[in-house]
N, C-alpha and C positions, 0 to 999 in steps of 0.2 A: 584656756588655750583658744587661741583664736580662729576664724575661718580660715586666713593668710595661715596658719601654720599645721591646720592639721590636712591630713590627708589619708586617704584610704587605707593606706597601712598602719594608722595611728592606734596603738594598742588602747585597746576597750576601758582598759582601766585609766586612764588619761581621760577618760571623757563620760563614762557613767558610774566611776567610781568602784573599788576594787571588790567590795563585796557583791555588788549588783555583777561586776565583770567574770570574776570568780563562778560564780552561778551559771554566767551565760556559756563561759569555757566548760564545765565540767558537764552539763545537763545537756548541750546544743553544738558544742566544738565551734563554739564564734569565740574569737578573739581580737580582729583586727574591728577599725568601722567599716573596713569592705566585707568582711565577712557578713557583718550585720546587715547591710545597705542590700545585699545579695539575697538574703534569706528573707525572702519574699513570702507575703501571705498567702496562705491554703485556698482562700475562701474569704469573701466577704460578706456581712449580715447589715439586712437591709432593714432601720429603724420601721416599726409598723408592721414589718410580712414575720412570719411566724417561721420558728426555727422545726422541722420535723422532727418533733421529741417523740413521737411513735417510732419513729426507723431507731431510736436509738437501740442499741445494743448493751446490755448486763456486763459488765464487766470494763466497757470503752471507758477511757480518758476524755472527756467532749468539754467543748465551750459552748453552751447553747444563750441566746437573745432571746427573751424571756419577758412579761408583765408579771408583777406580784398580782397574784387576785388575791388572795386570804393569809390571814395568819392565825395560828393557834398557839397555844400555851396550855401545857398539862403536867401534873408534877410524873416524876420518870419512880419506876415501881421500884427497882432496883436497891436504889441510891436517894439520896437527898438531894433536890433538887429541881427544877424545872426545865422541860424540853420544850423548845421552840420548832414548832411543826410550819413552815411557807410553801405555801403552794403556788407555783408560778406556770404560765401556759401562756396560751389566746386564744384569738376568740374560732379556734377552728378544734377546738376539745382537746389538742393534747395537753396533758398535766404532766406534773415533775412537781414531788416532793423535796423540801429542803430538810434537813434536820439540822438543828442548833442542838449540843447540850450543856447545860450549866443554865447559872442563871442570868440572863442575855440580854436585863429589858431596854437598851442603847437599840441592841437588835430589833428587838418588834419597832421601835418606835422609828429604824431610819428603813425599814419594810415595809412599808405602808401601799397598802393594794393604789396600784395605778401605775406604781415608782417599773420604768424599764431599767433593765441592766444585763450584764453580762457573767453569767454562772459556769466555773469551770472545778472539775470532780469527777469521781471514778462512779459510774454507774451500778446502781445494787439494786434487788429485788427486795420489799418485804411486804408480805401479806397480798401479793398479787399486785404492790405498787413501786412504780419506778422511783428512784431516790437517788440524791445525792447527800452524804452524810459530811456535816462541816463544809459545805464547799468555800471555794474563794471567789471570791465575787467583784464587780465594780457597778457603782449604778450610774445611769446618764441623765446628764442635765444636771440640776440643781446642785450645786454643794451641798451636803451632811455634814452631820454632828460630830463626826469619830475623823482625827488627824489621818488614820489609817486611809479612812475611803478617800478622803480630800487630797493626800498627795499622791493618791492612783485619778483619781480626774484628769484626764487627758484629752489634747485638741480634739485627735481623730475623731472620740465620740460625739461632738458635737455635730460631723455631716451625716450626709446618708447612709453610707455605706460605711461598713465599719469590718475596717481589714479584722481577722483570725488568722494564729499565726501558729504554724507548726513548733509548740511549744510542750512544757515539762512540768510534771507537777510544781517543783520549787521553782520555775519559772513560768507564771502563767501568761496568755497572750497580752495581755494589756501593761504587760513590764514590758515584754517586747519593745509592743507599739510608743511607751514611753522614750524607750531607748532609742529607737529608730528618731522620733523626733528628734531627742536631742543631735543625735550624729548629722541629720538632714541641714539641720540649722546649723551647724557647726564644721564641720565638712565642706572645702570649697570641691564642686562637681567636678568630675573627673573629664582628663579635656576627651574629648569625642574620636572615637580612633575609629568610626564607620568613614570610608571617602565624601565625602560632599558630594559626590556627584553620583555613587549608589542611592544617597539619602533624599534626594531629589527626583529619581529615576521612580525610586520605589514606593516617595511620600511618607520617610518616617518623620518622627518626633525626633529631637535632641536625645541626647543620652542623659543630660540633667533633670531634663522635663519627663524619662519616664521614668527615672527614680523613684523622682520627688512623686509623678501619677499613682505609680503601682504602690506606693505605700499610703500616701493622701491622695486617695483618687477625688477629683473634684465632680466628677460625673460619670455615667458608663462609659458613654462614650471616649472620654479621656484615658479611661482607665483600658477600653480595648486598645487605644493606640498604642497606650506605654506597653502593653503586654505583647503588641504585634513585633514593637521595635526592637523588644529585649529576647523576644524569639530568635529574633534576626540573627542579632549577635553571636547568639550560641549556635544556628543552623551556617553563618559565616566563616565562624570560627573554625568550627569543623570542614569547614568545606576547601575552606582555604590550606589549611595543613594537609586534606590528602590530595588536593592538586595538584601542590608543589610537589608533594612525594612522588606523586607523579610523572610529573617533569622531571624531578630528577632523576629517576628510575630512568627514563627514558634516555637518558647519556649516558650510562652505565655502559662499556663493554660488554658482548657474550660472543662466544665463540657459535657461529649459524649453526644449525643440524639441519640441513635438508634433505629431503627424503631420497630415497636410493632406488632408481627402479631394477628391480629383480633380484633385490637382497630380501632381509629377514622379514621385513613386514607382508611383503606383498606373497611371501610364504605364508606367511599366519594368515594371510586374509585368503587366500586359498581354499588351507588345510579348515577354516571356520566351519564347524557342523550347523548352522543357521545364518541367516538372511540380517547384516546389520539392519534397524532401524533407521528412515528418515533424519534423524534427527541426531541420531550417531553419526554417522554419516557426515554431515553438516560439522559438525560440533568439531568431529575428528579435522574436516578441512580449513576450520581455524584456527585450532592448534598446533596444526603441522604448516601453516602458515608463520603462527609465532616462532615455532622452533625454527624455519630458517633464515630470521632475521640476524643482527647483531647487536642485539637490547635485547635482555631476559626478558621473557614472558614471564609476567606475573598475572597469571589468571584462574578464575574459580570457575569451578563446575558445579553447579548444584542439577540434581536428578531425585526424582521419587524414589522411596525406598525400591531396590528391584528395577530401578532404567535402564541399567544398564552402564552406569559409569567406569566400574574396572577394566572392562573392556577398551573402552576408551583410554583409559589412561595405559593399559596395557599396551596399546597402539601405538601411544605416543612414548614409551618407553623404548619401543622395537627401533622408532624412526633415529631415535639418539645413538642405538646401539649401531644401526647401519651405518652413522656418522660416526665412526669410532670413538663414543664416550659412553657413559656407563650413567642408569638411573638405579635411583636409589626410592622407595616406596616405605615411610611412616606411620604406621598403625596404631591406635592408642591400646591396645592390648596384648598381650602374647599368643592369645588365642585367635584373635582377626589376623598378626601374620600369620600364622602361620596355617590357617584358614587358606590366606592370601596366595601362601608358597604351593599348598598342594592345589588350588585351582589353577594356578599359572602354569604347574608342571602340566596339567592335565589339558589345560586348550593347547601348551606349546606340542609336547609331545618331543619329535626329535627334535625339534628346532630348540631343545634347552638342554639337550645331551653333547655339547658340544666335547672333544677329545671321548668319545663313548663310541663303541662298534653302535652302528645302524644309526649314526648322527647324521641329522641334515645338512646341507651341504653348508646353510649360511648360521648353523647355531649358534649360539651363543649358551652361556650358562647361568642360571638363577640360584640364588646363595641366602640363607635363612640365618640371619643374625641376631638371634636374644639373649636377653641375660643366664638364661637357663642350660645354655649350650654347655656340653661339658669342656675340656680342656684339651683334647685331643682335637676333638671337633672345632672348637673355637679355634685351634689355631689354625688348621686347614682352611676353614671359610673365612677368615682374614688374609688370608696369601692370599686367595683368589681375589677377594673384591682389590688387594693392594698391587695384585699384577695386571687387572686389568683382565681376565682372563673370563671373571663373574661379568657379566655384562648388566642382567637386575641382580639389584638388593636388595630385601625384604627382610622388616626387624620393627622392632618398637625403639623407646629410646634410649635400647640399649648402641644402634647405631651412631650415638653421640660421644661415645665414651674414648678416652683417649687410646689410640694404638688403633682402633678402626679407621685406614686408610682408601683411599679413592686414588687409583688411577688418573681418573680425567672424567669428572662427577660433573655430569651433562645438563642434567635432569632431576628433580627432588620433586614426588610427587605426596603431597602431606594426604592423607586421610582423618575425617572424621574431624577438623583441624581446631574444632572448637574446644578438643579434649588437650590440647596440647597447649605448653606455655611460652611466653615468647621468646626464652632464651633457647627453649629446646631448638625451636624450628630456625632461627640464628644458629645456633651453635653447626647445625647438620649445612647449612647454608655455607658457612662458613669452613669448611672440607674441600670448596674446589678452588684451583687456581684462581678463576673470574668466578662474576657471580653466575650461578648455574639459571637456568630455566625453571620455573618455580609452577606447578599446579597444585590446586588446593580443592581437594572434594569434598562436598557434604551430601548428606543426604535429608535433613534440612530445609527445608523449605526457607528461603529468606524472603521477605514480603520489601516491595521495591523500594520504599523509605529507608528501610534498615540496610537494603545492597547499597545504594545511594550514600547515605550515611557512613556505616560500618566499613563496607568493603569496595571506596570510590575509589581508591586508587586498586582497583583492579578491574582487569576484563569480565566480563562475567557471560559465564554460558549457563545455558540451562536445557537439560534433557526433559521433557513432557514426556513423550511416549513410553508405552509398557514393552518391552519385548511381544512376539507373538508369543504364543502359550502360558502367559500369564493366567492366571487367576482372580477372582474376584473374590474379595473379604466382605465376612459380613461381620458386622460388629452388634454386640448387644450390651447395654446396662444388667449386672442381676443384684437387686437392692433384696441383700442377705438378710439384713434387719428385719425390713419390713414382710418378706415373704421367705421365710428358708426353706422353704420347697423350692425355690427357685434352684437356690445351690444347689440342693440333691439332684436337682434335674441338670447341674452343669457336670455335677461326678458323671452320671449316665451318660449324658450326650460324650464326654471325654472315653467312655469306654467304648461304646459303640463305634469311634474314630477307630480307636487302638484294633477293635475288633475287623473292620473293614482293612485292617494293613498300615495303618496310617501312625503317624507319631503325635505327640504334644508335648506342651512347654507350661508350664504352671513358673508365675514370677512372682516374686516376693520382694520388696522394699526393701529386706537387710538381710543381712548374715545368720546375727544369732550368737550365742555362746559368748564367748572371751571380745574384746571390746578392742578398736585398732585395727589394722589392717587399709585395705583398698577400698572398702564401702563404709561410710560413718557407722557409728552404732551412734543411735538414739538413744537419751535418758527411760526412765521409767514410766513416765508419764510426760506430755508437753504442757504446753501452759494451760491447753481448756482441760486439763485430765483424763484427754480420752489414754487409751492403752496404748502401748507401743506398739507400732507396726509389726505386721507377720513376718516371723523369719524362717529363712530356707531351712536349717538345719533341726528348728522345731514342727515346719509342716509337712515336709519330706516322711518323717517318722509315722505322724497321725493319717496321712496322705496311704500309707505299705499300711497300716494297720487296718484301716478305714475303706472311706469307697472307691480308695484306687486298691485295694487288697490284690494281691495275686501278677499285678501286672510290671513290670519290669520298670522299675526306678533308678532314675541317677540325679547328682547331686553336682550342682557345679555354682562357683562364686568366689570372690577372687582373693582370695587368703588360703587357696587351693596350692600347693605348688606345682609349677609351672606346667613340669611332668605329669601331673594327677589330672590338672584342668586338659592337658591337648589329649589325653587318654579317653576321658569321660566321651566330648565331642568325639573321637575319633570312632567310641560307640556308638554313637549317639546318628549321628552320619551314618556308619556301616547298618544301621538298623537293629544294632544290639541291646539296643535303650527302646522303653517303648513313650517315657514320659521322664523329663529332664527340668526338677525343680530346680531355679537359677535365680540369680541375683539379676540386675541389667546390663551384668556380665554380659548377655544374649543381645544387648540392645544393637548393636551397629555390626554389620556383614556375615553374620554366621547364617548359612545359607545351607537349608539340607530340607533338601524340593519333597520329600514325604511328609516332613510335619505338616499337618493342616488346621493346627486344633492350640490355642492360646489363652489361657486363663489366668488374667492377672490379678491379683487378692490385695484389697487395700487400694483398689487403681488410684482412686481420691487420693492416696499423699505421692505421685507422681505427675508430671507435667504436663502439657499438651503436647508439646514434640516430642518428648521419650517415648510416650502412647502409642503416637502412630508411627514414631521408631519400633517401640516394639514389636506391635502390630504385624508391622512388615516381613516379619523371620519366617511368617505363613505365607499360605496361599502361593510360593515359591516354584509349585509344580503345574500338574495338569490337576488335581483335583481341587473344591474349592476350599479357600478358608474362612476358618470361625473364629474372632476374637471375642469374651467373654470377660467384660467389665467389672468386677467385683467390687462390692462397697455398700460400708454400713452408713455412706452420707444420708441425710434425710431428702427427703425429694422437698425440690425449692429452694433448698441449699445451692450457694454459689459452687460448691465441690461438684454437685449432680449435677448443674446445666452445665458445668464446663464436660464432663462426662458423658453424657447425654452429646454434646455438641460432636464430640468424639466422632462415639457411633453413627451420628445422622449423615457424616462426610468421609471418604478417602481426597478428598482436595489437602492436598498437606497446603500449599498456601494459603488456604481458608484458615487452617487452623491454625498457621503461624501466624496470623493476625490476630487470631483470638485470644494466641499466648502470648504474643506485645499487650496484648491490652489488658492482661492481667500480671503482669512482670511490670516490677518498676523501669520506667524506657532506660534511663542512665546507666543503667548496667551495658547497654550494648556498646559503652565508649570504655569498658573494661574496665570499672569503678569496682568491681567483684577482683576481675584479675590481678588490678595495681595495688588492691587495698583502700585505694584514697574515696573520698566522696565524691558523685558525680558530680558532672559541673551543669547536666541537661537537666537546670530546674523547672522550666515553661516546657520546653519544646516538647512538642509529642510527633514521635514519628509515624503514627497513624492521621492524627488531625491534622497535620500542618507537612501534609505531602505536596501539595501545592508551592508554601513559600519555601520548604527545603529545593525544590526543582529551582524556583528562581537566584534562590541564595548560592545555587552551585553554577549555575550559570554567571551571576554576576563573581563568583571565585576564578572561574574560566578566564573571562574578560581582565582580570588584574592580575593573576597572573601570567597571562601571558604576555600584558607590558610590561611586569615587574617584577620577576620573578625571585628576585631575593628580598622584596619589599622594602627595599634602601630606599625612595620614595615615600613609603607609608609606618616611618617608623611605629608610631602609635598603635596601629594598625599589630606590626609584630610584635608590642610586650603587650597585647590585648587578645592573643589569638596565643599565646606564650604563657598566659595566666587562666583563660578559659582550658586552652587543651596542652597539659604541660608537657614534661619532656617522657616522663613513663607514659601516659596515655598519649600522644603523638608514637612511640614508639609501640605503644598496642595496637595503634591504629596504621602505623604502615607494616607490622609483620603480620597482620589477621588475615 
């Protein structure tokens, strides 16, 4: 096949043959030459500089660049037969064992101390030495003896740098790197769908030349361009799809809510027992800004655990109801509504007693929709939100389900929204006449690349400030392993809370028992062997037995039903509980201003923002709070400085950059949500916050002369194939 005839969708087996293609399908999910041409090298190794075979890791998959220094030859005790021992390093003392077994001597004689080459195998310990057993290998420079190694000689090895390629054991890098030639050669370049006149502005490279660089880089320098250009793309591509959403969004109909003076809100802000915040304040007058336009407001609110957001959002609930339409409020739990329901009765007070003796005069009524409602009740709280009569809604997703009807559905204010999928928050959207006015709250931290990114087609506010009467947390690492005094000193310190009046929360990574449910169950062991995580239902028991002995325990996590979990909390709140072992059940809005005291067990296999999600559930009152790190990680361990980092910060933006940086980035284009593979193979949205700013800037500029991009066709099946039609649609409902 020729150049004239193939092209990027040319199936793999057309061009490096079905067996080699088969391999790459089944091992790597490339099938097309665009799949391959895309799947870009890891890493390149520099002929002459030394690979760090000290860092390597017991157990890693590695391609390490390597000199033969020695060979050995000794018969094996076992068996009949002779073992081929090669030791290969540089000259800065790391070694690496090879083992051959059988009898090999083609082996010895094409290993010859001097020969470089490239060694790839599963890393093993024996007798205090690192090994690769049988590895696969290619050597550079010279032809050999053996057909095998001769038709793995490949161009690439012959320059400096020498791409490594996110590869498989039955596919090692240097078949890749085979393959990718062949495609390169054979493959006429795909035509350039950047504008010419961004490409000029910005000084990149062709789209053919950074192919052809980043796979045969001729030099560094060549190799940062192709890597800057094909950033580009991907940081373009994205940016262009939520601009336009943007603009379209922006002709959308919505019916105005503008504020009402002397109706429901300016009640509630009245009857308020505390002093909004600065920054509430603010936040609320751009919201109630969006509300009385005629384009949905699509905007986010991010706030510190404890800012102060439901408030907000509650305000801006009130302003819709003064405008006769009705909000509705989405919780990822049944426990957060309905958390949600008794706070809201409790700030509204009369103002949600409406048709009730001693109702305020502008009430309205708030209506509690879950799955769990019985049948009496269910049907009652459904007339009401369908006459119109409920003014807020509060429910999980069970508010989506058919026969749940809306009056004149104002407002949809999603919570926690990263818990939710994107048909949920479409389906609930899709209840009102027009599109309704849309807020999205987290609590969250989103670090400005991934707002930019993620959530560019939306407004974005952000609450800083704590309420007055906050509290400060202190956090601590307690490395159980190495010190179990520590632990027993965290039982005490947990009693001595309880003792002073106060509550805690002891969390545990799983359930426990019967397997299914709302929180995964874990296998028996994971891949390194450690043990399975601690479960509620197993440390609760040792927890009443042991050195929580005597004191008043509950049990909550979410294979609970419905009735059992809002009962637990409901003691748990009243003060009937003195310490509440949970699942992360507790993670997002359960608020009950006595707990001061958090003990998370295993924190190592949970994330940095669940942390200081979790975290948050303290310190909620006047007295302060303790969070308590648990963890048998080893110090040094990458588990314990993310853990360690924890503790040293309450900056939740601090540490949502710490957990981009250790999360794969391509999940935040909802590669996890759709299922598909990401498509953000370069781009990092911590490194390249700069050229994402420009790339959305120059998205700005072209779409706003071309907004359907009939101009740039290229352009749209390149922005059509980077962010497809599921991930464009994760990307404008997030």
């Amino acid at each position: 096949m020729t150049a004239d005839e193939s092209t990027l969708g040319t199936p793999l087996k057309k061009l490096v043959g079905e067996k080699t293609a088969k391999a790459l399908a089944a091992h790597l999910d490339l099938h097309t030459a665009g799949d391959l041409i895309y799947h870009f090298p890891r890493r390149y190794d520099e002929r002459g500089e030394h690979t760090d075979i000290r860092a390597l890791d017991v157990g890693e998959q590695v391609t390490v660049l390597a000199q033969v220094q020695r060979t050995a030859v000794r018969p094996m005790r076992q068996r009949r037969g002779n073992l081929l021992e090669v030791t290969v390093g540089d000259d800065t003392g790391g070694t690496l064992s090879l083992t051959f077994f059988g009898n090999q001597a083609w082996r010895e004689r094409e290993l010859r101390p001097g020969r470089w080459g490239l060694f790839a195998g599963k890393v093993t310990e024996f007798r205090g030495k690192r090994q690769l057993n049988g590895p696969e290998y290619v050597l550079l420079g010279e032809q050999t003896d053996t057909e095998a190694a001769a038709n793995e000689q490949i161009e690439e090895f012959a320059g400096a740098l020498i791409p490594v390629y996110p590869a498989a054991a039955a596919v090692p890098t240097w078949v890749i790197a085979r393959c990718v030639r062949v495609v390169l050669d054979t493959v006429a370049p795909p035509e350039d769908s950047l504008p010419a006149t961004v490409r000029a502005t910005r000084n990149l490279v062709g789209l053919g030349t950074a192919l052809r660089e980043i796979h045969r880089p001729s030099s560094k320098e060549e190799l940062y361009r192709a890597r800057r250009r094909l950033k580009w793309d991907e940081a373009f591509a994205v940016q262009v799809t939520l601009v336009r959403r943007k603009h379209q969004a922006a002709a959308w109909p919505a019916r105005p809510r503008p504020p009402r003076p002397g109706g429901l809100l300016d009640a509630f802000d009245a009857r308020l027992p505390y002093e909004l915040t600065s920054g509430q304040r603010d936040v609320g007058t751009e919201i109630a800004a969006d509300l009385a336009t005629s384009h949905p407001m699509h905007r986010l609110l991010q706030g510190e655990v404890g800012s102060g957001k439901t408030v907000v959002a509650l305000r801006a609930m009130l302003q819709v109801v003064d405008a006769g339409g009705q909000a509705a409020l989405l919780a990822p739990t049944e426990v957060l509504a309905a958390q949600h329901y008794r706070g809201m009765l409790d700030l509204l007070g009369p103002l949600a007693q409406a048709g009730e003796l001693g109702a305020a005069e502008h009430a309205t009524r708030v209506e509690l929709v879950t799955g769990s409602l019985g049948a009496a009740a269910r049907r009652r709280a459904l007339a009401e939100v369908a006459s119109g009569a409920a003014g807020i809604v509060l429910g999980t997703h069970a508010l989506l389900y058919e026969g749940v009807d809306f009056a004149d559905l104002g407002l949809v204010v999603v919570d926690e929204q990263h818990r939710f999928g994107v048909e949920q928050r479409d389906a609930l959207r899709a209840k009102a006449d027009q599109p309704p006015h849309v807020l999205v709250m987290t609590a969250t931290p989103i670090p400005r690349t991934v707002a930019m990114t993620v959530y560019g087609d939306l407004e974005i506010s952000t609450l800083s400030q704590l309420p007055r009467g906050r509290s400060p947390i202190a956090s601590h690492v307690v490395p159980a392993a190495e010190k179990p005094a520590f632990l027993d000193r965290a039982w005490r310190r947990l009693r001595e809370e309880v003792a002073a009046g106060h509550q805690a929360y002891v969390v545990c990574p799983r359930i426990g028992d019967a397997t299914g449910g709302a929180e995964e169950e874990p296998p028996a062991v994971d891949d390194t062997g450690r043990r399975p995580p601690l479960a509620v239902t197993e440390v609760a028991p040792l927890l009443a037995e042991g050195p929580l002995h005597g004191l008043r325990i509950g049990v909550l996590h979410g294979r609970l039903p419905a009735d059992e979990k809002d009962a637990v909390m409901r003691s748990f709140a009243a003060g009937e509980l003195d310490v509440l072992v949970a699942t992360t059940v507790v993670e997002v809005g359960v608020d009950v201003p006595n707990a001061t005291m958090m003990v998370v067990l295993d924190a190592d296999r949970f994330g940095v923002s669940q942390l200081h999600q979790l975290r948050g559930r303290v310190g909620r009152g006047s007295a302060a709070g303790l969070c308590l790190l648990v963890t048998e990680a080893a110090e040094g361990s990458s588990a314990r400085e993310r853990l360690d980092a924890v503790a040293s910060t309450t900056d939740g933006f601090k540490l949502a950059e710490l957990d981009l940086e250790q999360r794969r980035e391509g999940d935040v284009l909802g590669a996890t949500q759709s299922g598909h593979r990401s498509h953000l193979r370069l781009l990092s949205l911590l490194r390249d916050a700069d050229l994402i700013r420009d790339a959305r800037a120059e998205a700005i500029a072209l779409v706003e002369e071309d907004p359907d991009l009939s101009r740039h066709p290229a352009l749209a099946a390149s922005v059509a194939a980077l962010v497809d039609a599921d991930r464009a649609e994760y990307l404008e409902k997030g």
